[in-house]
N, C-alpha and C positions, 0 to 999 in steps of 0.2 A: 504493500500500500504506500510507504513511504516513497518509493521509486513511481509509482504513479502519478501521483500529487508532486511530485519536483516534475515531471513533464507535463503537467499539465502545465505548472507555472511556465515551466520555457514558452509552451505555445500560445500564454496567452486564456487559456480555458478556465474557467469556472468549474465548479463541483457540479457531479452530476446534477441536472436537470431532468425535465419530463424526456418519456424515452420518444424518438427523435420519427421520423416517418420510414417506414420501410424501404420505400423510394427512395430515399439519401441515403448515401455512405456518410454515417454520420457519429463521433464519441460522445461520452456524456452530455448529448441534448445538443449538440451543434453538428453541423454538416462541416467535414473536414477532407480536404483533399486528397487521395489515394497515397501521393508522394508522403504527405504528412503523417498519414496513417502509417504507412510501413517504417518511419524513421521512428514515430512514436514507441513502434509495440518493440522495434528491436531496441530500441534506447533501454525500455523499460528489462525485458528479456536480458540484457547487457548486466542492468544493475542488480538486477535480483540474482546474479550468478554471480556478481561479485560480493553482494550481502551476504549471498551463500557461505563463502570462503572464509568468510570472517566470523571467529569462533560468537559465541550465542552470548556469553556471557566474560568480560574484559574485568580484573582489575588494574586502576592505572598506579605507581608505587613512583616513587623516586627512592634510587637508591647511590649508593659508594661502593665503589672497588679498588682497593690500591692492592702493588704487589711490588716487590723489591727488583731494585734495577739490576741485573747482573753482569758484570764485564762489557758495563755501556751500551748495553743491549735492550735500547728505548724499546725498539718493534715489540721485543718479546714480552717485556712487562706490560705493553698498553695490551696484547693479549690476554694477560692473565689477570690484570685489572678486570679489563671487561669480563672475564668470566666468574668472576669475585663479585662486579658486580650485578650481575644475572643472578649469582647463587643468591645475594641480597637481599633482591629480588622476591624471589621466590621463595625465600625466609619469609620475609613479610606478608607475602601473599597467604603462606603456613597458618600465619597467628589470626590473619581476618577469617578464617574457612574453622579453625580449632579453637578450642577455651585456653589458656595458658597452661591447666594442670593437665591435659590431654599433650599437650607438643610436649611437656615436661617428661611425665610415663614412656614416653615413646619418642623420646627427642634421640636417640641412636637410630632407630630404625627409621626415621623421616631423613635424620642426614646421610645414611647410607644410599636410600632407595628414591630419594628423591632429590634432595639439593644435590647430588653428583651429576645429576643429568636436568639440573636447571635449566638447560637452552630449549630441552623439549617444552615447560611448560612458559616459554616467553615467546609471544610469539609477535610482538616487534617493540623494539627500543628507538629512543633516542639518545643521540649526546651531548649533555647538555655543555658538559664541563670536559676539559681530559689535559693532562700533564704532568712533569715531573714538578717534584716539590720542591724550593729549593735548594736544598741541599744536595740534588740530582741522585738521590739513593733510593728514593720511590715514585713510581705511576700512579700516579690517581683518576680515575674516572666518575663521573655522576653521570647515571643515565632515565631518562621518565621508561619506563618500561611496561609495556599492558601483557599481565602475566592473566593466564586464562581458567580459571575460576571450574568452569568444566573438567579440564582434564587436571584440573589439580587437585578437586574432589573426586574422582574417580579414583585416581592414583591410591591417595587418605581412605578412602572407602576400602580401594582391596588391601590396605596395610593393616585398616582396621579391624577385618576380618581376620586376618590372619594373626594378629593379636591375640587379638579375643578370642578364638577356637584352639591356639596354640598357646596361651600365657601359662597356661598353669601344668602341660605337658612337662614329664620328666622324661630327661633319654640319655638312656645308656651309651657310650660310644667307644666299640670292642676292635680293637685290632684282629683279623681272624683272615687266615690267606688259603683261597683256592687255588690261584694259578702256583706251577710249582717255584714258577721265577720271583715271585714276590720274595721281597727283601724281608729280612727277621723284625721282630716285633720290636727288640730295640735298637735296631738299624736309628741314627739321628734323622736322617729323612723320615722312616716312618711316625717317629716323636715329632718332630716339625709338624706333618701332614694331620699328627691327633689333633695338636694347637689350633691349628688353624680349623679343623672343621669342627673342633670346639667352639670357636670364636665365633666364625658364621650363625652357627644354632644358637648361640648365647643372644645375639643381636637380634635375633627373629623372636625372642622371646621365651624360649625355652627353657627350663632349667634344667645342668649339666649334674649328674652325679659325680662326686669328685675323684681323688685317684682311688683311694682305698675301696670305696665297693667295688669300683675294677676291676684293682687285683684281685678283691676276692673272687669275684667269677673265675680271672686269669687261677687260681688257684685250686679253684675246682674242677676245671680243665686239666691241669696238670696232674692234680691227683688221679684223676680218671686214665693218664699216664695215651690220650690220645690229644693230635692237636690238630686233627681235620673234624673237631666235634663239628656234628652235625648241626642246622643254622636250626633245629627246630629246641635240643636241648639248650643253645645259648639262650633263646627265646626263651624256655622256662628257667631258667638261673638269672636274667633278667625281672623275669613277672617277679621271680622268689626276692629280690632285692626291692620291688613292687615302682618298677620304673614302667611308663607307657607305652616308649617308642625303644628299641634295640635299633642303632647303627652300627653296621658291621662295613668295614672299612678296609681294604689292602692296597699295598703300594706295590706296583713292578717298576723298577727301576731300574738304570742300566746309562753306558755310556754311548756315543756311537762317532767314529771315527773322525780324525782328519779332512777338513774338506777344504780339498786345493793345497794343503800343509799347514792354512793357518790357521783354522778355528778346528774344534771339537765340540761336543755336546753333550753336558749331561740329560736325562730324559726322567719322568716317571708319569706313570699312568695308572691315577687314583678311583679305582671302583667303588662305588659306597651304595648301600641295601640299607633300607631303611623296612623294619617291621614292626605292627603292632602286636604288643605282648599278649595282649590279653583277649585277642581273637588268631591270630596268627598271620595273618594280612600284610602282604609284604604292598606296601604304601609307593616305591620309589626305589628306581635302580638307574643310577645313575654312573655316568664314567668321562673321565678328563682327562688330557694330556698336557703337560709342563715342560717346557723345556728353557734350559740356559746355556747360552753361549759359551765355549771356553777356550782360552790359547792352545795350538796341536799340543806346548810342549806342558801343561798342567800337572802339577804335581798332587803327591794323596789329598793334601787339606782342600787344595782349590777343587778336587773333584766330588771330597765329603759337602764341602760348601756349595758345590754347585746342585748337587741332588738334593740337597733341602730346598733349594732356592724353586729349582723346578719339582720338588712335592707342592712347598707352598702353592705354588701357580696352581695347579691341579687341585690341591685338595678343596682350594674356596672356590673354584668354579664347579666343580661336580657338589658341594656342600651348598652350595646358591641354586642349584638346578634341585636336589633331592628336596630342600624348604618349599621351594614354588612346589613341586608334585604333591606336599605335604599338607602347603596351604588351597589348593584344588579339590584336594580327596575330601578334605573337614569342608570344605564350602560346597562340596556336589551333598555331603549327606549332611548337611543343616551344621551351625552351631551348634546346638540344644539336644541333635540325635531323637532317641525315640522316647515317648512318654511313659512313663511304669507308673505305676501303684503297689507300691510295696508294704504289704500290713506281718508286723509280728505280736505273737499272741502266747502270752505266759511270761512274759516279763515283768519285773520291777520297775520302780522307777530309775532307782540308778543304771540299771541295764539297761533303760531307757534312753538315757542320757547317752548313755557311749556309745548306744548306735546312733545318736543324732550325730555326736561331734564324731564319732567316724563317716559319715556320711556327708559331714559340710566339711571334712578335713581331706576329702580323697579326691585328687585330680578324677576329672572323667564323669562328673556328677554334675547338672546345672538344675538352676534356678528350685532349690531344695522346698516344699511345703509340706508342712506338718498339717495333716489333714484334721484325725480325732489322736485322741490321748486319754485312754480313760485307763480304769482299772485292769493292770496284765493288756492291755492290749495298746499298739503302737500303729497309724495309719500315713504315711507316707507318700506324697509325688515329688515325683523328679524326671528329670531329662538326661539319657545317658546315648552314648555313639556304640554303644556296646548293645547283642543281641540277648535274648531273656537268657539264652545258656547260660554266655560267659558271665554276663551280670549277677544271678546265681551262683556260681561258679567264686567268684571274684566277692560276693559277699562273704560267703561262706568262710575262705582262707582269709579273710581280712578281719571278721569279727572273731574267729576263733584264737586270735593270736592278741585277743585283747583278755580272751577267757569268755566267749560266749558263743554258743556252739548252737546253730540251726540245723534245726529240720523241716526242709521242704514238703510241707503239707499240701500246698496244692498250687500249680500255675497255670491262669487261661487266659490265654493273650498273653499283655501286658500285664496281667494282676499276678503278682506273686504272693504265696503266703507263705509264713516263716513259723513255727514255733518253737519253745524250749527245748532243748533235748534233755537234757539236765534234770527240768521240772516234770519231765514224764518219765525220765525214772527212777 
């Protein structure tokens, strides 16, 4: 409509009017001449394609970017200014779209996943300002920049999800090698490569188990005196530590030759399996390659150094790709998962009580309501990602290790019921 009413103004025309005689080629209530007409409708045609192009919703920021001059190297700094200040930018745009305690909670993963690739969400600047300062040791730029509100909410929308359906996930992260060539577990590249796709997962919001429940898995592996344990017992020595997610992780490593005389190369190529414990659901298999340049004539340390360098590379790109398949699987079947009704009957109150606080204390549980509460009897909903088995399954081992011990009296649907065991006999 806007693009109509500016040519109508060009031509001179008025708001429609009564509709016009059939007999005349005529626009809103006036008779206008053929030539007239076709420059109109494509002007108009012209502008609505370029309205198109132009995102639906702008905000406009002014921002700063400086960045330090290096060996007199203005060009390079006004580039890194300017992209300093696009990220500015797009900081700013951050706080008008979120509350301040929301970008706080989640201020890592907005600057990983989104001010790194600030330029996507500007989608034109000015310059207002730009120069060294006087001292000639830094760039500075001001620029008015219309950062785009749509995809900047979209972006926060899918981080948000993946927050929220992943904050309170715990996951185990096991070194464990199929291929025969993978390097030993405490190879320093394979230590590197845990770091790193510790860190990844840390950042997405995850929580890491630290090294000691590890080892003890690594140690009941060992006692079992096998180390191609099968991916389904690390799975239950996992659930037994009562973590969510099992990453099962290996590095192949290796050098590879001379090219031309001058460079060599170290290499590694990071596989990482992602499974849920507590249905068995393998979420995410993903795999990367890493590599670093090295002189032909490189000695042990520059080649110990360069296989961490190229794990690192690998472990956080295949640990970036296995969180996306992660944060997919939880958004294809809901936050919230499926709705139960869970009632137990023959309890006390204090038995009571610790099935609540195990219940509001256990990852894998949303939006908890306490239904009835009367005498020996306890009525519960909840939203869990887990099927009635496992859920059952998963209550059972979990309140028995507080000293309270069910029995599956009856399950239809979603309704489970629970009773004492204890108190029946």
């Amino acid at each position: 409509m806007q693009a109509v009413e500016t040519m109508r103004s060009l031509l001179g025309q008025e708001s429609p009017g009564p509709r016009c005689r059939r007999d005349a080629p005529a626009l809103w209530g006036r008779p206008v001449p053929l030539l007239a007409q076709a420059l109109l409708l494509t002007a108009a045609l012209l502008a609505l394609l370029l309205t198109a192009a132009v995102p639906a919703r702008a905000t406009e920021v002014e921002a700063v970017g400086e960045a330090a001059v290096l060996n007199n190297n203005l060009a390079g700094a006004r580039k890194q200014a300017l992209l300093n200040a696009q990220r500015n930018a797009v900081e700013q745009g951050v706080g008008l779209v979120l509350d301040s305690k929301t970008v706080a909670e989640n201020f890592e993963i907005i600057k990983d996943k989104v001010l790194t690739s600030a330029q996507g969400f500007v989608t034109r600047y000015t310059v207002l300002e730009e120069g060294p300062t006087p001292d000639q040791q830094t760039f500075r730029v001001k620029i008015k920049a219309e950062v785009s509100q749509d995809l900047l909410e979209d972006r926060l929308s899918a981080l948000r999800i993946l927050h929220q359906a992943m904050g309170n996930k715990r996951v185990m992260v096991v070194y464990q090698s199929e291929n025969p060539n993978a390097i030993e577990r405490t190879h320093g590249a394979a230590r590197t490569a845990l770091q790193s796709i510790r860190d990844e997962f840390n950042k997405a919001g995850f929580r890491l188990f630290n090294e000691a429940a590890t080892d003890k898995v690594y140690r009941q592996v060992e006692r079992a005196g096998r180390v191609d344990r099968p991916v389904d017992d690390l799975i239950a020595m996992a659930l037994d530590q009562q973590a969510d997610l099992l990453v099962r992780f290996e590095n192949v490593a290796g050098q590879r030759g001379p090219k031309g005389g001058l460079f060599s190369a170290a290499f590694a190529t990071i596989r990482i399996s992602v499974f849920e414990t507590t249905t068995g659901r393998q979420l995410a298999d993903s795999q990367a390659e890493g590599k670093q340049l090295l002189q032909a004539n490189a000695g042990p340390y520059d080649w110990e150094k360069g296989l961490a360098t190229a794990a690192e590379k690998a472990a956080r790109q295949a640990a970036t790709e296995s969180v996306q398949k992660i944060a997919d699987y939880y958004k294809q079947i809901g936050d919230e998962g499926f709705n139960y009704l869970l009632a137990f009957r023959g309890f006390n109150d204090d038995q009571k009580d610790l099935i609540l606080d195990f219940l509001e204390s256990t990852p894998g549980f949303s939006n908890l309501s306490e239904k009835k509460n009367t005498i020996d009897y306890l009525e519960v909903e909840l939203f869990s990602s887990q099927d009635a088995s496992r859920l059952r399954r998963m209550l059972r081992a979990g309140l028995k290790e507080k000293g309270i011990e069910l029995q599956t009296q009856s399950t239809a649907g979603n309704r489970l019921v629970f009773s004492n065991l204890k108190k029946q006999e």
